[in-house]
C-alpha positions as CSV (number, residue, x, y, z in Angstrom):
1,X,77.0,-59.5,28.4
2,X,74.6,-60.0,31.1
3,X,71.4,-61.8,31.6
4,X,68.8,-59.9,29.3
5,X,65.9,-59.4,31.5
6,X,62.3,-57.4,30.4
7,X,61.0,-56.6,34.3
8,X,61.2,-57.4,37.3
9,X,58.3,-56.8,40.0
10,X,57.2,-58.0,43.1
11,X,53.1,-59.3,42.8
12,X,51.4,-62.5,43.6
13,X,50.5,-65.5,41.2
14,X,47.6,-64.8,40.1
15,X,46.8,-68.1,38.1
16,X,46.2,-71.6,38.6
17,X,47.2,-73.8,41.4
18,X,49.3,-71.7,43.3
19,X,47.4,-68.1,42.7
20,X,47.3,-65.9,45.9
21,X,51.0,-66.7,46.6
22,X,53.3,-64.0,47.1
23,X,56.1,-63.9,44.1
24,X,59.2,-62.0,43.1
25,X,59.3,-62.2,38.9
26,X,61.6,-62.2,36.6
27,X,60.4,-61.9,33.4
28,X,63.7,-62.6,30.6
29,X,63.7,-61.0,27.4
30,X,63.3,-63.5,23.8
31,X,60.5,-65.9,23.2
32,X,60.8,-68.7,20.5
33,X,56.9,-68.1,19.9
34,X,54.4,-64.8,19.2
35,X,51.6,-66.0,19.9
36,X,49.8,-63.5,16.9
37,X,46.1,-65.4,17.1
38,X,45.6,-64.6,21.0
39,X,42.0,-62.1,21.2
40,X,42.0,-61.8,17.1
41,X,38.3,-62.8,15.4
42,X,40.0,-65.9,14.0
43,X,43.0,-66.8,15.5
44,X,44.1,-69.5,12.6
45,X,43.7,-67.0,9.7
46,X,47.1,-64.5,10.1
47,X,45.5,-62.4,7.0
48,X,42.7,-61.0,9.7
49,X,45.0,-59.8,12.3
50,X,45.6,-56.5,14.3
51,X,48.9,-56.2,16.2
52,X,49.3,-53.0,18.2
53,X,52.6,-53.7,19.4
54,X,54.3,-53.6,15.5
55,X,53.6,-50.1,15.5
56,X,52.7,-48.0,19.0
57,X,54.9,-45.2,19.0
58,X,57.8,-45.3,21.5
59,X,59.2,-42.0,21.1
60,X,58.1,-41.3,25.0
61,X,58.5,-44.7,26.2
62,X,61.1,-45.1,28.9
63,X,60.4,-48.4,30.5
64,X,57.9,-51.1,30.0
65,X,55.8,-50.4,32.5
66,X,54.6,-46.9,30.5
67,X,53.1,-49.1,27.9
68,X,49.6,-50.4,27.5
69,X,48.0,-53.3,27.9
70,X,47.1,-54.6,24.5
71,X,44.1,-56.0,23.6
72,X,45.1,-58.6,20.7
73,X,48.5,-60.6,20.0
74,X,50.7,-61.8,22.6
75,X,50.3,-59.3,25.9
76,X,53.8,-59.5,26.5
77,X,55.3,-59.0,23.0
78,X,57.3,-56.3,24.6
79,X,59.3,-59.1,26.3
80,X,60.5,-60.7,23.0
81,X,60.0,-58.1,20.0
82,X,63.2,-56.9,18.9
83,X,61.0,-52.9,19.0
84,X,61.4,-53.2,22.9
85,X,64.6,-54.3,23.3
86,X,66.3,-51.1,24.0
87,X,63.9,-51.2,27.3
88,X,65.4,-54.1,28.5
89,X,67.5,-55.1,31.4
90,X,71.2,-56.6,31.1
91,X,73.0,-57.7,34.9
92,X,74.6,-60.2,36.4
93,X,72.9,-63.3,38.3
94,X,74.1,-62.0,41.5
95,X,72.6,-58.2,40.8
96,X,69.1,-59.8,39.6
97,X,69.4,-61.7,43.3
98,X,70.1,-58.8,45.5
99,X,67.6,-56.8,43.2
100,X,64.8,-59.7,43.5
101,X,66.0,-59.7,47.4
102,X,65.7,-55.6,47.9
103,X,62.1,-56.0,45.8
104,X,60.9,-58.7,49.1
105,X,61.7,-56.3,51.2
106,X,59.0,-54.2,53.5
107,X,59.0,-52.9,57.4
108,X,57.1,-56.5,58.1
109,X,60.2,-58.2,56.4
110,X,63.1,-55.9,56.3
111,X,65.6,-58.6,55.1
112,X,63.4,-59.4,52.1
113,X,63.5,-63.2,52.8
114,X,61.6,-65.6,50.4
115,X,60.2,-67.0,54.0
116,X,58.6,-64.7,55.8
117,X,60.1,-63.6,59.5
118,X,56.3,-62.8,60.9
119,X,54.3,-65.8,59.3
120,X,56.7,-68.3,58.0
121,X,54.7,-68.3,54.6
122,X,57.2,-68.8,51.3
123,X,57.4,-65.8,48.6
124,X,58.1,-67.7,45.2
125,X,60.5,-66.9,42.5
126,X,59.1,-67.2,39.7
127,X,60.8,-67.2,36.2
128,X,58.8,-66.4,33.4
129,X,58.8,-64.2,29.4
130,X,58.8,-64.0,26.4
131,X,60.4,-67.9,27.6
132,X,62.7,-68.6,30.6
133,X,63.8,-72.5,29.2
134,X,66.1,-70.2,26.6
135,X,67.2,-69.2,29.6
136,X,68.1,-72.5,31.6
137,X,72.1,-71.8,32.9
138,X,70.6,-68.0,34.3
139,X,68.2,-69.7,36.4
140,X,70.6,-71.9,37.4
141,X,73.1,-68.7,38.3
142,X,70.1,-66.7,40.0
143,X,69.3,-69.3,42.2
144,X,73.3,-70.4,42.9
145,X,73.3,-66.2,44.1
146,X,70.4,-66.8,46.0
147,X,72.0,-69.4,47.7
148,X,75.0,-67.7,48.1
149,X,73.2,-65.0,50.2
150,X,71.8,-66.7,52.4
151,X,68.2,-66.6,51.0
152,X,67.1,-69.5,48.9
153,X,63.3,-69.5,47.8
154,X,62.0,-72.7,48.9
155,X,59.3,-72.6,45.9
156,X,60.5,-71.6,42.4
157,X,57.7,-71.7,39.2
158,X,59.1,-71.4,35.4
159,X,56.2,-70.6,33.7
160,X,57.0,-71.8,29.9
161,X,55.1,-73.1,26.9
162,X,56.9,-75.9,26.8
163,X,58.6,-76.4,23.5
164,X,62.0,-76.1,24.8
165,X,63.7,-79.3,25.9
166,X,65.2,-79.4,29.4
167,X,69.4,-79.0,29.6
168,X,71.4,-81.8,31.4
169,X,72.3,-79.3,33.3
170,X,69.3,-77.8,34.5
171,X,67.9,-81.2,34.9
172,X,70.5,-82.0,37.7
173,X,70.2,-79.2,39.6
174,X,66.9,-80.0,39.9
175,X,67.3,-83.6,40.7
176,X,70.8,-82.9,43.3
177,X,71.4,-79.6,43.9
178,X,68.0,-77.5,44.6
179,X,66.0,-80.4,46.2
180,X,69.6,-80.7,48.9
181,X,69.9,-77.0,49.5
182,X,70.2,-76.0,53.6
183,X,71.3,-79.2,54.9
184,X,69.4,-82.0,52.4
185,X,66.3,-81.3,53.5
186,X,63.2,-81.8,50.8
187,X,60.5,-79.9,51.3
188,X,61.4,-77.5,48.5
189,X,59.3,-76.9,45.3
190,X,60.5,-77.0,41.7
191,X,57.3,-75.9,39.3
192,X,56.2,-76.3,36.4
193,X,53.4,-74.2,35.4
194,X,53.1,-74.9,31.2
195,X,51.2,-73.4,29.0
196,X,51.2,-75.1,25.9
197,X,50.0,-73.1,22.8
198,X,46.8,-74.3,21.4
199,X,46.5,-73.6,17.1
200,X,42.9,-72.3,17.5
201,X,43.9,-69.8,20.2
202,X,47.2,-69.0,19.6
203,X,47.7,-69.5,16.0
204,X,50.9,-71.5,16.8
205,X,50.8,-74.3,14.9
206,X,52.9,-77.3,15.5
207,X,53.7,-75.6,19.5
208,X,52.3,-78.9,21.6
209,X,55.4,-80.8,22.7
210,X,54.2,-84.2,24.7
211,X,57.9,-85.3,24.4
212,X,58.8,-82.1,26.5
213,X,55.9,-81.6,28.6
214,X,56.6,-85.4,30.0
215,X,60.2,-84.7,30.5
216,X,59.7,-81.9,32.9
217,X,56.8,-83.7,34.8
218,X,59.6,-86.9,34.9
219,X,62.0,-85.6,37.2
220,X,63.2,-88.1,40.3
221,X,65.6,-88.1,42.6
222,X,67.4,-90.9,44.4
223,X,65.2,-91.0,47.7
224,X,66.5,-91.0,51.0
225,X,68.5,-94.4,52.2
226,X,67.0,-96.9,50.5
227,X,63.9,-95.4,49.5
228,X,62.9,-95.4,45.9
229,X,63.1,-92.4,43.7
230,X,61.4,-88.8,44.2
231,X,59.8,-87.0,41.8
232,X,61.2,-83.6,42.4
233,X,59.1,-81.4,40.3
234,X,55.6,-80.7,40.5
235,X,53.4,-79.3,37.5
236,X,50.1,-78.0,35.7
237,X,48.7,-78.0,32.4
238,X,47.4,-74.2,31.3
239,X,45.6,-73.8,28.3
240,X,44.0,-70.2,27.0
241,X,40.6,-70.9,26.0
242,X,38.2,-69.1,23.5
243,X,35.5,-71.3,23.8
244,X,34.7,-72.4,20.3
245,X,34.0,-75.9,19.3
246,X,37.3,-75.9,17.5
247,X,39.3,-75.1,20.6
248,X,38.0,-77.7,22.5
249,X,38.3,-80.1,19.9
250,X,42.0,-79.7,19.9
251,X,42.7,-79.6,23.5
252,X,41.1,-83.2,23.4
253,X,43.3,-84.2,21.2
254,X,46.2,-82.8,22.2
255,X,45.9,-84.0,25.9
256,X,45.0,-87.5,24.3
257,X,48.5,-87.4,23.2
258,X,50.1,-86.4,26.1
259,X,48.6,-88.6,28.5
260,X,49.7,-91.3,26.3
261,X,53.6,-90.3,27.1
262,X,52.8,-90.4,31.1
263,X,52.3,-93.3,33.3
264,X,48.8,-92.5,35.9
265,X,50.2,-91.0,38.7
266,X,52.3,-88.8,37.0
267,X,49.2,-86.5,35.5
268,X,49.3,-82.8,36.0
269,X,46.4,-80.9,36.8
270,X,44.7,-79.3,34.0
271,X,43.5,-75.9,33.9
272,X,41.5,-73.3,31.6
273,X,42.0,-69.7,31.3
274,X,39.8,-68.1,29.2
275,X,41.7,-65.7,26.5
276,X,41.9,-61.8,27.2
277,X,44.7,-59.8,28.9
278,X,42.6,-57.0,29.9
279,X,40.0,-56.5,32.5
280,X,37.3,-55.8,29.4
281,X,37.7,-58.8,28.1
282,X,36.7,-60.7,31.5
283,X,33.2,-59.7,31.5
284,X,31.0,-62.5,32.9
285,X,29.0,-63.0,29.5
286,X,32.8,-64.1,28.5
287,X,33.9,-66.2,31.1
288,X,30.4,-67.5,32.6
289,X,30.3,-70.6,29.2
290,X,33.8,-71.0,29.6
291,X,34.1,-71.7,32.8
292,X,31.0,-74.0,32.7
293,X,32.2,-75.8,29.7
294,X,35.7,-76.3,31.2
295,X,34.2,-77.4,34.7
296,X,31.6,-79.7,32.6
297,X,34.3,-81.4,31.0
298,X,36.2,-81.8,34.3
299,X,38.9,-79.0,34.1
300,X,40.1,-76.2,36.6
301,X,39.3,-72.9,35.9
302,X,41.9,-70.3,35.9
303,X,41.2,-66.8,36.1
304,X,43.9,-63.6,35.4
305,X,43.1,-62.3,39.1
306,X,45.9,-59.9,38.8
307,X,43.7,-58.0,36.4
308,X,40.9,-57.6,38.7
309,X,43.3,-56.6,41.8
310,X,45.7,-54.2,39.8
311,X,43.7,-53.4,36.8
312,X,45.2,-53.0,32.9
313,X,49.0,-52.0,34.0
314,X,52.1,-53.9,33.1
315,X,54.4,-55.4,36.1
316,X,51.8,-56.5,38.6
C-alpha cells in the first residue's frame, strides 16, 4: 500500500506567520481527533450538535473538491472520516514528488522548482490533514524524492495539533539530514505551525500536549566548528478562537502550562484565528471583538485569507 493522501493543490498559506507564501499541499488522509465542537452553539455539550459531513449524500461525489464547505464540525472531516475514504489518494513518495513538482509548474517556472527561476522567492511544502505526525516516515520519503530530483524545498510547514509525539527518526532528519541538504548549507526552514485543540472551541478535551509542543520547538543541531547548538526548527502557536470568556480562560491556562516546559528564548509566537471555515462566518461584527480582544491581550491575529481570495471551495 501507498501513502494515503486526501488532496493535493497548489495555493498559498493563508494563515499566520508565513501567510502570502506560495505552497504545494499535501493534505494525508486519518486524523487522531474530530474536532465535533468547531462553529456548534456550545462547543462542550456533544448532545447540541449538527454534523453535516455524517450524512451529505455522496452518490455524485467523485472527488473532494465537489464537496461543500461545511459550516459546523471539523471543515476537513473529509480528510479523516472513514465516509470519504473511497475519495482518497494511495501513491508512492516519489509519485506525490513528481506530482507536487508538475503542480509548481507554470510558463514563469516551467521546471516547477520550489525556488523560483525569475525571483528566487521559495514555494513551501507544506504537510498538513486530518494529521501529518501519523504520518512522520512519508514525510521523511517525500522529501528524500524531492531530494532525489533535484528539487528540495528550502521551507517545509507540518501543520499538526500537536498531540502526536515526534519519531526518532523524524527527529534526526531534522536535526542531520534536512538542515545539510545541497552541500551543508543552513539556511533551510523546518516549521512548526501547531494548532492545539482548545475544549471550549473544539470540544476536544484532554488535546493540549505541553510535553509535545516543547519537543518540536526543541530541536538543535550540532553548530558549525565549534559553535554551540542550532535550533533547527522554527514554530507558532495557533489557536481557533470563539470569543467567549470561557475560551480565553482556557488559553491562559493552557499557555501557562506550556510556557512552563520552555526556557525564554525558546517561545513561539502566538496567534488567534477566530472559528469559522466559511466566508459567512468572517463577517466583521465576528472578527472585529476578537481580533481586539486577542490584540488587547498581546496576541497575533490570524485570519483564513484563503477564504476571502478563493471563496467557500475545497483545495485552495
Amino acid at each position: 500500500m501507498g501513502i494515503r493522501y486526501s488532496e493535493m493543490f497548489y495555493s498559498f498559506q493563508g494563515e499566520a506567520e508565513l501567510a502570502g507564501v506560495p505552497a504545494v499541499w499535501l493534505r494525508f488522509f486519518g486524523c487522531n481527533l474530530e474536532c465535533a465542537g468547531f462553529g456548534q452553539k456550545d462547543p462542550t455539550d456533544p448532545t447540541t450538535y449538527v454534523l453535516p459531513y455524517q450524512d451529505y449524500d455522496l452518490t455524485n461525489i467523485t472527488k473532494n473538491e465537489e464537496l461543500p464547505v461545511w459550516k459546523t464540525g471539523c471543515d476537513s472531516s473529509y480528510s479523516w472520516s472513514s465516509r470519504y475514504k473511497h475519495l482518497a489518494h494511495d501513491a508512492t513518495a516519489a509519485e506525490i514528488a513528481q506530482r507536487m513538482i508538475d503542480m509548481n509548474k507554470s510558463e514563469h517556472n516551467p521546471e516547477g522548482l520550489f525556488n523560483h527561476p525569475k525571483t528566487g522567492l521559495d514555494t513551501m511544502v507544506c504537510f498538513t490533514g486530518g494529521e501529518p505526525m501519523l504520518y512522520q516516515q512519508a514525510m521523511i520519503d517525500i522529501l528524500r524524492a524531492l531530494f532525489d530530483l533535484g528539487n528540495m524545498p528550502r521551507i517545509v510547514t507540518v501543520e499538526t495539533n500537536a498531540t502526536r509525539p515526534i519519531s526518532p527518526d523524524l527527529l534526526d532528519y531534522i536535526r542531520f539530514e534536512f538542515a545539510g541538504v545541497q552541500g551543508g548549507r543552513w539556511d533551510f526552514r523546518w516549521h512548526w505551525a501547531m494548532s492545539p485543540k482548545l475544549f471550549s472551541v473544539s470540544g476536544e478535551a484532554n488535546a493540549i500536549k505541553p510535553e509535545i509542543i516543547a519537543s518540536y520547538i526543541q530541536i538543535y543541531a550540532p553548530g558549525p566548528g565549534r559553535m554551540p547548538p542550532v535550533r533547527k526548527a522554527t514554530a507558532v502557536l495557533k489557536f481557533v478562537g470563539n470569543g467567549t470568556q470561557k475560551n480565553w480562560d482556557e488559553l491562559d491556562a493552557a499557555l501557562k502550562v506550556i510556557r512552563l516546559k520552555l526556557v525564554p528564548d525558546e517561545n513561539p509566537s502566538v496567534w488567534i484565528m477566530p472559528v469559522g471555515a466559511r466566508a459567512e462566518e468572517q463577517g466583521p461584527e465576528f472578527l472585529g471583538p476578537i481580533c481586539r480582544e486577542a490584540m488587547r491581550r498581546g496576541y497575533n491575529v490570524a485570519m483564513r485569507t484563503q477564504i476571502f481570495a478563493f471563496g467557500n471551495v475545497i483545495g485552495s
